[in-house]
C-alpha positions in Angstrom: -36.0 -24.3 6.9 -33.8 -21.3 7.7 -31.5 -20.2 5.4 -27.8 -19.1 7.2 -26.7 -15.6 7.6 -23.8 -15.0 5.4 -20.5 -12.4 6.4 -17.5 -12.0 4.9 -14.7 -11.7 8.0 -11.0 -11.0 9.0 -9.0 -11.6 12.2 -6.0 -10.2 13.0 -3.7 -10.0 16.4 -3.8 -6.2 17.5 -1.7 -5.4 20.4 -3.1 -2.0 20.8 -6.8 -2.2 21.1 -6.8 1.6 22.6 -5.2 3.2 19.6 -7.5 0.9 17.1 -10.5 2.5 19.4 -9.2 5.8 18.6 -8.8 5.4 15.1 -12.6 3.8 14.5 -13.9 6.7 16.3 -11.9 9.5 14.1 -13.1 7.6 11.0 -16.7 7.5 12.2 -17.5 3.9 13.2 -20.3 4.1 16.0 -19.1 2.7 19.6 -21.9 -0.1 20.6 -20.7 -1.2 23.9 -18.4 -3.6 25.4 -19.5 -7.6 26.2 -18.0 -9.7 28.4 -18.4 -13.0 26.5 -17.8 -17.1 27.2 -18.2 -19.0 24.3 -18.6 -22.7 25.3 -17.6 -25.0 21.9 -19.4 -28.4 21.7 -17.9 -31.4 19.7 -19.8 -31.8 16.6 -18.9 -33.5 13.2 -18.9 -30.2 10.6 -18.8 -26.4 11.2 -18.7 -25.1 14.7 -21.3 -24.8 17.4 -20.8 -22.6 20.4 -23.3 -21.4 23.2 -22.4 -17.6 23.3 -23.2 -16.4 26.7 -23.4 -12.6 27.4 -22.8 -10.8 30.7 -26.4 -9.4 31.4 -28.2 -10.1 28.2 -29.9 -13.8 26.8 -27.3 -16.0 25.1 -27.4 -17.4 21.6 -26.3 -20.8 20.0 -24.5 -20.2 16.9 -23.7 -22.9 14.6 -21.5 -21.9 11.4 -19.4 -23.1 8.7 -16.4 -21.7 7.7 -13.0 -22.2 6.1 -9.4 -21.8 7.7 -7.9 -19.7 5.4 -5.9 -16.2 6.0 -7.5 -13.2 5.0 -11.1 -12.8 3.9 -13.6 -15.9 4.4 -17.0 -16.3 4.0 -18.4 -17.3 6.9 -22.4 -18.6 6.8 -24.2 -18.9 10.3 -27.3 -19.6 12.4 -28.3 -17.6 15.5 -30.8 -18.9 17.7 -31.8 -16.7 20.8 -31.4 -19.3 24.2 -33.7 -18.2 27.0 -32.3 -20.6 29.3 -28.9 -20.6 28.7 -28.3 -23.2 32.1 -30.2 -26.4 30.9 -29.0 -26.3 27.3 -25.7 -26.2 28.2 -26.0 -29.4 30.0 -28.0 -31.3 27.1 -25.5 -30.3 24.4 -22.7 -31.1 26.7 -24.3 -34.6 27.6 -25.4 -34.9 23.7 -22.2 -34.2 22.1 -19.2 -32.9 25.1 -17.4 -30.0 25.5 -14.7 -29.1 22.7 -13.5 -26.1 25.3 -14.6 -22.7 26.3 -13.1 -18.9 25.3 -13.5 -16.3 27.2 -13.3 -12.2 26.4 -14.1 -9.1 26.4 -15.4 -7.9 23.0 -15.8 -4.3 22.3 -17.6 -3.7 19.4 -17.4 -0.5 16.7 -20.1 -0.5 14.0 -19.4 1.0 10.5 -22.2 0.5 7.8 -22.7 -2.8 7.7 -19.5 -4.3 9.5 -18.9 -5.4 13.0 -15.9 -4.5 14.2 -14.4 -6.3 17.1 -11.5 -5.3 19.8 -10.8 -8.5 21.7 -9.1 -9.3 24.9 -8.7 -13.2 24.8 -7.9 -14.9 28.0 -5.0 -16.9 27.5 -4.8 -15.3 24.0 -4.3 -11.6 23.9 -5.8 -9.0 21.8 -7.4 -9.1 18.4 -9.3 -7.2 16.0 -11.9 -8.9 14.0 -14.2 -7.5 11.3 -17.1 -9.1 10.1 -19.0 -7.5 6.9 -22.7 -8.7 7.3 -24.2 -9.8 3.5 -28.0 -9.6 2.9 -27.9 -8.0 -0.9 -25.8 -8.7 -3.5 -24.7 -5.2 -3.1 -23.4 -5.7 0.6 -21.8 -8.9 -1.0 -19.6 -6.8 -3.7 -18.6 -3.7 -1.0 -17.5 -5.5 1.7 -14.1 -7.3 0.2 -13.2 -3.1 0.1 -14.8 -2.7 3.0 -12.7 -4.9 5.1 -10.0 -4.1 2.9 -10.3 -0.3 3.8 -10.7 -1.0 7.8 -7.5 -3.2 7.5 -5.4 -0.1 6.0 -6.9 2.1 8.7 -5.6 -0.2 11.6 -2.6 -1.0 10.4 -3.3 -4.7 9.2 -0.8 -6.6 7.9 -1.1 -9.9 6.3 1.2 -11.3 8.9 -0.7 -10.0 11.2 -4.1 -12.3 10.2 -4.8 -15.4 10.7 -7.2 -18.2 10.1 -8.4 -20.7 12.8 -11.2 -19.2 15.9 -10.2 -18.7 19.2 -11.0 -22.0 20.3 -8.3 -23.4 17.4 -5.6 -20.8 19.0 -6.4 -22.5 22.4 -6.1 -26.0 21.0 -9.3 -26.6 22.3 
C-alpha cells in the first residue's frame, strides 16, 4: 500500500493577486505557470476526493484528509495520474454522486519546497494558498516558519485565513 503525501498548508482571501505576484517574484519564488483548473468533488464518507482536471495536461484523482481549522493544517494526500479523465468521471459519479465542482485559475510560485497558489475562484474571488510539501523530518520542522515567513511577506492576517476548501465556501 501507498503511504499519503503529507503538507503542511494555509489559505487565505487575497484581493490583490497582482501585487502578491510581485512580491513572490522580488523575494525569489520561481513563476511555474498558470492552470486553469475544475475540480469535480464526489460524495464519499471521510476526507475528500476530487477529480482535478487541467486545461491541456492529464488530470489526477486526489483523495485527502484534512482538518478545518484556521491557520496551519496538516494535510496528508494521494495523487493518482487519470489518463482518461472522461470515463472515470462517470463511474465515480454513478459510484458515489457529485458533491459539486470549483472552478479556477491557479497560478502557481515555487519557493523551496512550498507551493504557492494565486487563485481566482469562480463564484468565490481570490485567494492565496501555500502548501509546504513534507518528505524529511527536516522539511517537517521548516515549514511552520516557512509558511509563517510567506504569510508576513503577503500581508496575511489571521482574519484573513480560513479553514474549509473551496468546495465548503460554495456549500457544495
Amino acid at each position: 500500500m501507498a503511504f499519503p503525501r503529507r503538507n503542511l498548508e494555509l489559505k487565505a482571501r487575497d484581493v490583490d493577486l497582482d501585487a502578491a505576484a510581485a512580491r513572490l517574484r522580488e523575494f525569489g519564488a520561481r513563476d511555474a505557470g498558470l492552470e486553469i483548473q475544475t475540480d469535480t468533488y464526489f460524495r464519499v464518507h471521510a476526507g475528500r476526493l476530487k477529480l482535478r482536471e487541467i486545461e491541456g495536461k492529464e488530470a489526477v484523482l486526489i483523495g485527502y484528509v484534512r482538518p478545518d481549522e484556521m491557520g496551519t493544517r496538516q494535510s496528508q494526500y494521494h495523487l493518482v495520474q487519470v489518463a482518461d479523465a472522461a470515463s472515470l468521471k462517470a463511474a465515480l459519479t454513478d459510484a458515489l454522486g457529485v458533491r459539486g465542482v470549483v472552478a479556477k485559475h491557479r497560478h502557481i510560485w515555487l519557493w523551496q519546497n512550498v507551493r504557492i497558489h494565486l487563485d481566482q475562484v469562480e463564484g468565490l474571488g481570490k485567494f492565496v494558498e501555500f502548501e509546504a510539501v513534507i518528505t524529511s523530518v527536516d522539511e517537517e520542522t521548516a515549514a511552520p516558519a516557512q509558511l509563517s515567513q510567506l504569510s508576513q511577506l503577503l500581508s496575511i492576517r489571521p482574519e484573513d485565513q480560513l479553514a474549509p476548501s473551496y468546495a465548503d465556501l460554495l456549500n457544495l
